[in-house]
N, CA, C and O atoms as a Tinker XYZ file with bonds, in Angstrom:
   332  protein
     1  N     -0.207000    3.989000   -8.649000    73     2
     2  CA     0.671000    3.377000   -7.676000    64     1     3
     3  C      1.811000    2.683000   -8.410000    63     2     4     5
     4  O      1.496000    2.117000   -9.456000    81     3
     5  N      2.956000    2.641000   -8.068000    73     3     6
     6  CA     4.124000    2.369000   -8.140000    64     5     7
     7  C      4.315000    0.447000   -8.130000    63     6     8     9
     8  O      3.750000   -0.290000   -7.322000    81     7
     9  N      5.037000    0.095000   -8.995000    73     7    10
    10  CA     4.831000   -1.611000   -8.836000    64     9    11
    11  C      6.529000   -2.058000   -9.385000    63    10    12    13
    12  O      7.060000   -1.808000  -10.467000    81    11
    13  N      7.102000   -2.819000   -8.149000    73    11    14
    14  CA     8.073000   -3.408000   -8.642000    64    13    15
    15  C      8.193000   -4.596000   -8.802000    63    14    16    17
    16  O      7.672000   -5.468000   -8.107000    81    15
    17  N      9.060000   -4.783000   -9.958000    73    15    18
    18  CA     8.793000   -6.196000  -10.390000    64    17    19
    19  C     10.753000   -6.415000   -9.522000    63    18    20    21
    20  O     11.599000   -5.586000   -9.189000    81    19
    21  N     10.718000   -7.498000   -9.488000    73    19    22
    22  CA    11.844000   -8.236000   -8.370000    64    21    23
    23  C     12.376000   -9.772000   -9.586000    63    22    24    25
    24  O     11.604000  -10.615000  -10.041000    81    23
    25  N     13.551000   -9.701000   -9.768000    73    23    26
    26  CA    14.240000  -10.648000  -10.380000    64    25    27
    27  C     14.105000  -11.701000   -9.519000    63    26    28    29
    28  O     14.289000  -11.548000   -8.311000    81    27
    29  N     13.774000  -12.865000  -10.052000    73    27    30
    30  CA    13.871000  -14.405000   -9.014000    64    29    31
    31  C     13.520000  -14.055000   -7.634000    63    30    32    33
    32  O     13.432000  -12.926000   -7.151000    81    31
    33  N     13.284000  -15.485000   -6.927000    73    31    34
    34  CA    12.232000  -15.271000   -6.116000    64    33    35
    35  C     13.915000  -15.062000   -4.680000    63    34    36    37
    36  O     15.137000  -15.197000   -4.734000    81    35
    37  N     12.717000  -14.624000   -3.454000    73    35    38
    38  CA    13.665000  -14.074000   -2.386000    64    37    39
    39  C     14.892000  -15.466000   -2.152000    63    38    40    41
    40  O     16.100000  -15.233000   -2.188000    81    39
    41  N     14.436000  -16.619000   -1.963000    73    39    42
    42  CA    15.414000  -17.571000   -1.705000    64    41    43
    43  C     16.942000  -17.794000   -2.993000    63    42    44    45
    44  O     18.050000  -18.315000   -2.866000    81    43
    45  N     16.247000  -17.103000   -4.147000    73    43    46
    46  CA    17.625000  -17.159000   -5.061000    64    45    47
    47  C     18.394000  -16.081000   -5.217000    63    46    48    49
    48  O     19.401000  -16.032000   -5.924000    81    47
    49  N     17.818000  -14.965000   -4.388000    73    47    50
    50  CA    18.461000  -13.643000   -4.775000    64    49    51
    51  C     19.450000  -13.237000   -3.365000    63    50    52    53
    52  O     18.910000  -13.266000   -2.259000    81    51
    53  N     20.540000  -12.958000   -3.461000    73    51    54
    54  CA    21.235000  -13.291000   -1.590000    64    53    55
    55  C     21.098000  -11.510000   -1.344000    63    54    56    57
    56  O     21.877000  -10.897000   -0.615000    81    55
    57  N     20.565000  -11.205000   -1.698000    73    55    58
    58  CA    20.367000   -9.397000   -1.645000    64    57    59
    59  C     18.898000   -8.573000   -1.566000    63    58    60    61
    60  O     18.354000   -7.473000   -1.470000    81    59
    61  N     18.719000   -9.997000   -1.684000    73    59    62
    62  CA    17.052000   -9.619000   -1.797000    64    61    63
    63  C     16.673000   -8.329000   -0.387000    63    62    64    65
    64  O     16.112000   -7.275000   -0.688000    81    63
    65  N     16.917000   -8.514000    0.505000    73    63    66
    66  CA    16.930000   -7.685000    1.799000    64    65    67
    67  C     16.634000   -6.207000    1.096000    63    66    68    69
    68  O     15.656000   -5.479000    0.922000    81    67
    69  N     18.312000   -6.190000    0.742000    73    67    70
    70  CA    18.878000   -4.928000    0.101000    64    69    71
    71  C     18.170000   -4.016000   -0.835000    63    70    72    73
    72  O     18.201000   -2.791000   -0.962000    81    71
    73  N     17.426000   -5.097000   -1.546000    73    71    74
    74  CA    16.336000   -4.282000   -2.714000    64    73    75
    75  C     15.383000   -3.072000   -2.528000    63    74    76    77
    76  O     14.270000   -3.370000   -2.092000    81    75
    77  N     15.624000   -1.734000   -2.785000    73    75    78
    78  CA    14.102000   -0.327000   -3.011000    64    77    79
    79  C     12.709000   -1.626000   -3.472000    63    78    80    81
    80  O     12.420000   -2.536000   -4.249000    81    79
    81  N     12.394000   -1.093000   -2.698000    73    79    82
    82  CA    11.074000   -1.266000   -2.905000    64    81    83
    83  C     10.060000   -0.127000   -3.286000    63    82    84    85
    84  O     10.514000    0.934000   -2.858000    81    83
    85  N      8.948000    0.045000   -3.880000    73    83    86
    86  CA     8.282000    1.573000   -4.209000    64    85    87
    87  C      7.908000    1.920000   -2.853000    63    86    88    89
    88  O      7.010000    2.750000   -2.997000    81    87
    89  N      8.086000    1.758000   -1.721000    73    87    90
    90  CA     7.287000    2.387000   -0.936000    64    89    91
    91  C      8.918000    2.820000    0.414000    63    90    92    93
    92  O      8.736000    3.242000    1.556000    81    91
    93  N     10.167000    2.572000   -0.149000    73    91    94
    94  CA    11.275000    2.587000    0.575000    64    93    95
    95  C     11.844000    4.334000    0.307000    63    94    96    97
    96  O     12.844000    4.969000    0.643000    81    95
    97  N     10.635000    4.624000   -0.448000    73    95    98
    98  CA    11.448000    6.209000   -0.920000    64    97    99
    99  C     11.331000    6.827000    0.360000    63    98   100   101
   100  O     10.356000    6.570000    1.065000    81    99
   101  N     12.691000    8.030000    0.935000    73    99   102
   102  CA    12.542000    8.803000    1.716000    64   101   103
   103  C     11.127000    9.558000    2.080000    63   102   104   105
   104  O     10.979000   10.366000    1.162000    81   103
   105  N     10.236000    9.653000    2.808000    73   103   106
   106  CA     9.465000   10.730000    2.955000    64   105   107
   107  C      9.656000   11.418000    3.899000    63   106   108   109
   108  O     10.840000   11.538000    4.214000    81   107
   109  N      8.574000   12.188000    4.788000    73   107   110
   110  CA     8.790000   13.372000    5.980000    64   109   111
   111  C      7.549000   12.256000    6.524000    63   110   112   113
   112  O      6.551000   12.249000    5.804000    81   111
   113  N      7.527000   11.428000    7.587000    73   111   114
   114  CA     6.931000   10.953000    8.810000    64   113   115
   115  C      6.775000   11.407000    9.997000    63   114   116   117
   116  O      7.646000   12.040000   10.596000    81   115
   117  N      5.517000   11.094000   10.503000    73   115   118
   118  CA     5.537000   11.974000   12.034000    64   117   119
   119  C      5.944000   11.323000   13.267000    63   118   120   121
   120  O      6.782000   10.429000   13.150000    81   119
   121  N      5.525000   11.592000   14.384000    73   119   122
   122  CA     6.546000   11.045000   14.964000    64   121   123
   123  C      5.635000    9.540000   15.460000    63   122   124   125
   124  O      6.238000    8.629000   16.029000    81   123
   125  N      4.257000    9.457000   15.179000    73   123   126
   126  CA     3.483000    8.068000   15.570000    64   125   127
   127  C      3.703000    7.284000   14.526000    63   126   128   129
   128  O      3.461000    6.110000   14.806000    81   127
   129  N      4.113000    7.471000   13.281000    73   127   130
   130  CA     4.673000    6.836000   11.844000    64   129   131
   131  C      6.095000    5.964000   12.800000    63   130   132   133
   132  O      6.377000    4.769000   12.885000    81   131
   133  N      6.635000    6.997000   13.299000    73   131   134
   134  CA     8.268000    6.450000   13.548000    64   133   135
   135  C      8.058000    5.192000   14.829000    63   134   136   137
   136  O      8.716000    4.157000   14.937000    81   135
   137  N      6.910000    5.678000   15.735000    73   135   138
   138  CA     6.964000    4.651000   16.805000    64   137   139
   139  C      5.986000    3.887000   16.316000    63   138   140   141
   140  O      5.639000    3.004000   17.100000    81   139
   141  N      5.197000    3.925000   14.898000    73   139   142
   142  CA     4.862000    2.301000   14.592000    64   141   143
   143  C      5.960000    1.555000   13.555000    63   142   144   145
   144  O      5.593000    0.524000   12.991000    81   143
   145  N      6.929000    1.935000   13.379000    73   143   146
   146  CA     7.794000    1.358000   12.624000    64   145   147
   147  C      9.019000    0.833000   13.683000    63   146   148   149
   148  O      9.851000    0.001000   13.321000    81   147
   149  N      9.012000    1.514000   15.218000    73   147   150
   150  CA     9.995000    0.767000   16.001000    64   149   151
   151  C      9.008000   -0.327000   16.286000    63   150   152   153
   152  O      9.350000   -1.485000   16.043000    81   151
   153  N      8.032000   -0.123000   16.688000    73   151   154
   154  CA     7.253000   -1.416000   17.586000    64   153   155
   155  C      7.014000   -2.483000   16.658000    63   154   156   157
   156  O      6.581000   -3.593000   16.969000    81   155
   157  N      7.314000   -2.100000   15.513000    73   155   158
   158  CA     6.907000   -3.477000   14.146000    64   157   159
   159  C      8.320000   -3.948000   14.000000    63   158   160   161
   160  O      8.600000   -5.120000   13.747000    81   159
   161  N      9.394000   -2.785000   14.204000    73   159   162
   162  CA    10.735000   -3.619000   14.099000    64   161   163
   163  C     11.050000   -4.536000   15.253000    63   162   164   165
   164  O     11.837000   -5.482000   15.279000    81   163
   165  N     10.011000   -3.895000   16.519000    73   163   166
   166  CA    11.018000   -4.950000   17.762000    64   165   167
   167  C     10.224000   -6.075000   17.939000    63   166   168   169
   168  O     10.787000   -7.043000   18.450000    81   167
   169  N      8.424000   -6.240000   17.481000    73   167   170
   170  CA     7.907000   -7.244000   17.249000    64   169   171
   171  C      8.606000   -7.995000   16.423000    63   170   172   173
   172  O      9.561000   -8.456000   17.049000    81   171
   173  N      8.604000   -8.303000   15.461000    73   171   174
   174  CA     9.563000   -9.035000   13.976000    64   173   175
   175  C     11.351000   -9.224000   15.139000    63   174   176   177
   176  O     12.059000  -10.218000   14.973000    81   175
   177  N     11.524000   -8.734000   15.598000    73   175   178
   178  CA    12.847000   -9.297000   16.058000    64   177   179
   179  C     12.497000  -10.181000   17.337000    63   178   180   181
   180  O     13.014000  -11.271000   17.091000    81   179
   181  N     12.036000  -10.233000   18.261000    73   179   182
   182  CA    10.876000  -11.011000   19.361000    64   181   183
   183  C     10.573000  -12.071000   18.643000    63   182   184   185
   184  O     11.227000  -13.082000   18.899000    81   183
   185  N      9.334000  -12.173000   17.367000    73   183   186
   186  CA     8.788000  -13.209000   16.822000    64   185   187
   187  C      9.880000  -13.994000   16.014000    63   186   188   189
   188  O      9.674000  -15.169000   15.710000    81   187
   189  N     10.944000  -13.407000   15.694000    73   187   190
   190  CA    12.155000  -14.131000   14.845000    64   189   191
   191  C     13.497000  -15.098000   16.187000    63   190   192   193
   192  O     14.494000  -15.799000   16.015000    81   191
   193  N     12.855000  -14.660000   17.240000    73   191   194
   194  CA    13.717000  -15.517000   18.476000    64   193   195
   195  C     14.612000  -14.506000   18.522000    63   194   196   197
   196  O     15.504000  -15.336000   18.697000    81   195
   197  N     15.212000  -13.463000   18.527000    73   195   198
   198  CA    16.218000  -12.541000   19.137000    64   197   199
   199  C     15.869000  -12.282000   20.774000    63   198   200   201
   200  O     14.914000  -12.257000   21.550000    81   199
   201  N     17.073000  -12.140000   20.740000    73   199   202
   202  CA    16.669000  -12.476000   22.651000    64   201   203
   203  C     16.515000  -10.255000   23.018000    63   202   204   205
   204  O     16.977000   -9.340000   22.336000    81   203
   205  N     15.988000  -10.216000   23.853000    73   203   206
   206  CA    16.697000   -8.911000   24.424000    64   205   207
   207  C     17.646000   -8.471000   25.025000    63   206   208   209
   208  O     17.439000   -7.449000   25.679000    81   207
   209  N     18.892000   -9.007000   25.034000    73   207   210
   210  CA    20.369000   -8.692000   24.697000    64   209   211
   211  C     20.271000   -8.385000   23.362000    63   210   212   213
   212  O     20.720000   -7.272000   23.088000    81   211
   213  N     19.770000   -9.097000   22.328000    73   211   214
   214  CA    20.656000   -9.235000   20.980000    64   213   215
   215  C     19.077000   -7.788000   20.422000    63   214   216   217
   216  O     19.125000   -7.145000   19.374000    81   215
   217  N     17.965000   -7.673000   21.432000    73   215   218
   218  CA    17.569000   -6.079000   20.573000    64   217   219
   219  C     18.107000   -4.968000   21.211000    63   218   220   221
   220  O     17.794000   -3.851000   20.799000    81   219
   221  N     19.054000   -5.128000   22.383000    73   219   222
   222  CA    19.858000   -3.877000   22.679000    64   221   223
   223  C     20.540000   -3.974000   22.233000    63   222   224   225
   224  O     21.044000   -2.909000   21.875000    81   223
   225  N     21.104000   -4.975000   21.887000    73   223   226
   226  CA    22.942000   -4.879000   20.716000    64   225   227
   227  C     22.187000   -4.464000   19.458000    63   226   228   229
   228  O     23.201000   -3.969000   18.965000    81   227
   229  N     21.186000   -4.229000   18.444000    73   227   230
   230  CA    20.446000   -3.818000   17.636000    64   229   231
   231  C     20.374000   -2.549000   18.351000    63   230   232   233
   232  O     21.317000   -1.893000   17.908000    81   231
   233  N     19.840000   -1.954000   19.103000    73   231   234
   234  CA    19.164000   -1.100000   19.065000    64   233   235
   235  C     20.300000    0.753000   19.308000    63   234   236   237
   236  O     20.188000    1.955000   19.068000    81   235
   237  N     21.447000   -0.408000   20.027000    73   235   238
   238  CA    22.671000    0.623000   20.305000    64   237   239
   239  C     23.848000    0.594000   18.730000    63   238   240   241
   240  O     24.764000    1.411000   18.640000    81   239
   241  N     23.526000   -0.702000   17.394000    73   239   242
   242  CA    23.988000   -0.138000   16.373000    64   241   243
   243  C     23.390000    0.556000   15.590000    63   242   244   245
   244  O     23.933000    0.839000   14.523000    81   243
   245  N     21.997000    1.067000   15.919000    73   243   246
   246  CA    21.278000    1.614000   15.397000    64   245   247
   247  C     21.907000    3.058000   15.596000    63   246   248   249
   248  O     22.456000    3.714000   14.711000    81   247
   249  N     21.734000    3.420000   16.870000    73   247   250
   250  CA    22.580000    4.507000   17.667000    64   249   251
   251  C     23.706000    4.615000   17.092000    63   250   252   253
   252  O     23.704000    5.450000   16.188000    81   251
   253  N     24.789000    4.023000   17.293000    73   251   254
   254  CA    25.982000    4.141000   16.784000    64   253   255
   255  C     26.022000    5.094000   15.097000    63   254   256   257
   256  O     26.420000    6.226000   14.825000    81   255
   257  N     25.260000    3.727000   14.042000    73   255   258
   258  CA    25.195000    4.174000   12.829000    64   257   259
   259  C     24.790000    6.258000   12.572000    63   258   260   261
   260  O     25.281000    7.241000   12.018000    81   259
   261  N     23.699000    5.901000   13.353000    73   259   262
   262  CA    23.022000    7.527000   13.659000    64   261   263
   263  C     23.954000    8.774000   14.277000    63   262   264   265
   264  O     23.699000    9.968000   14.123000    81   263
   265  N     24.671000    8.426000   14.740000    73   263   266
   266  CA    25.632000    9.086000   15.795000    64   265   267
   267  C     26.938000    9.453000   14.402000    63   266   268   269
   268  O     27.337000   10.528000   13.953000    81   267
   269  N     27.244000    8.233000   14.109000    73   267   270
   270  CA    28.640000    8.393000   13.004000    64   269   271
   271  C     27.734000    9.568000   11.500000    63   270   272   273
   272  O     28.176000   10.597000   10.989000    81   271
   273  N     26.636000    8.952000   11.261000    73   271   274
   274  CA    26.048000    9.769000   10.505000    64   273   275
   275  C     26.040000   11.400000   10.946000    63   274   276   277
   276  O     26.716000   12.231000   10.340000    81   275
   277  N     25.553000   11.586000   11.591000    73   275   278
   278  CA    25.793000   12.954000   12.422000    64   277   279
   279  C     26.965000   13.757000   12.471000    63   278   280   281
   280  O     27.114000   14.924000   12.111000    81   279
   281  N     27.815000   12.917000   12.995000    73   279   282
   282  CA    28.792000   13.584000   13.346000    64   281   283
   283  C     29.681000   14.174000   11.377000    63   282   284   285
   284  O     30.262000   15.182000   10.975000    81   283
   285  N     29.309000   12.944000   10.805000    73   283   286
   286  CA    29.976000   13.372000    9.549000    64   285   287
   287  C     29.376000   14.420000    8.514000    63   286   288   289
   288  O     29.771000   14.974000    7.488000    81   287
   289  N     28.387000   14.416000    9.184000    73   287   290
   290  CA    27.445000   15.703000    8.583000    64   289   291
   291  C     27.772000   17.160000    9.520000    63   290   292   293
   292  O     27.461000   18.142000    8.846000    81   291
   293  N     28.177000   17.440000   10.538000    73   291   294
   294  CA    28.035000   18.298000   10.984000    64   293   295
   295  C     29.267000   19.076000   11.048000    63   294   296   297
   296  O     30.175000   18.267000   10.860000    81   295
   297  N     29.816000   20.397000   11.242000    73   295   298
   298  CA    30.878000   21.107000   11.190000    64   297   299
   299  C     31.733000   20.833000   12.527000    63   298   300   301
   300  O     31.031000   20.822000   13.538000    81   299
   301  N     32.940000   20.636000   12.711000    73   299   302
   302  CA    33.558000   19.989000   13.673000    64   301   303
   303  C     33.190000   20.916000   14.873000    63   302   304   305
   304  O     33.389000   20.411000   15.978000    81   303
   305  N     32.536000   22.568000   14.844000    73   303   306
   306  CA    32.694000   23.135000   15.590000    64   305   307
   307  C     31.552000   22.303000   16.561000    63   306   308   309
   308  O     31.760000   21.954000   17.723000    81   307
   309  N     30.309000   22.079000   15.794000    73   307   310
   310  CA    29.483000   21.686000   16.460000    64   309   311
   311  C     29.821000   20.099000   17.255000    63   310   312   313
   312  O     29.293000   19.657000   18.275000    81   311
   313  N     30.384000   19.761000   16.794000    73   311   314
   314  CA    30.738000   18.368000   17.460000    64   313   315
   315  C     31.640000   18.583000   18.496000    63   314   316   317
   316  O     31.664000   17.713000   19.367000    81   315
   317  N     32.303000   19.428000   18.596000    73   315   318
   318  CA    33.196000   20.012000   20.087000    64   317   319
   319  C     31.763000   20.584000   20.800000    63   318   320   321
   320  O     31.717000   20.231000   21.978000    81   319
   321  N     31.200000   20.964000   20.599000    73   319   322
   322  CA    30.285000   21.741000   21.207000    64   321   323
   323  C     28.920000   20.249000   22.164000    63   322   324   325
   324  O     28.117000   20.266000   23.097000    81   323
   325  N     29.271000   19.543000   21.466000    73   323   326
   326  CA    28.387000   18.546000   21.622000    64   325   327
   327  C     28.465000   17.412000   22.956000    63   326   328   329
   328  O     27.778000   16.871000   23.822000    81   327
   329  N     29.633000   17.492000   22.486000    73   327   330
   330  CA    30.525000   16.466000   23.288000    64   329   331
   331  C     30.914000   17.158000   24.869000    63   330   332
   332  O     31.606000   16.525000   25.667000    81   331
């Protein structure tokens, strides 16, 4: 198993967020992997006081990001086609 060691602790590092972790590598997940990783993201935003306005404003830049990703990956034909 994979072990990272992390420079200074989370309160001194302002990036700490940002950091790979060994277990942040891309894999292939199924699709009950993906809906326990939304329901742990929208718990943790609930238990952190985000209101539900502020997890649909989350949840539509999520969308957004996904959408711009897409579109810049795909051949313009398909994006006329899409739209």
């Amino acid at each position: 198993m994979a072990r990272v060691v992390l420079k200074g602790r989370p309160e001194e590092d302002e990036d700490f967020m940002s950091q790979p972790t060994a277990s942040s590598a891309p894999q292939q997940q199924g699709p009950r992997a993906l809906r326990i990783l939304a329901k742990s993201v929208f718990r943790e935003l609930k238990s952190s006081g985000y209101s539900r306005s502020d997890i649909v404003a989350f949840a539509t830049e999520m969308l957004a990001l996904v959408t711009t990703d897409l579109r810049e990956e795909a051949p313009s034909e398909e994006i006329a086609a899409a739209e």
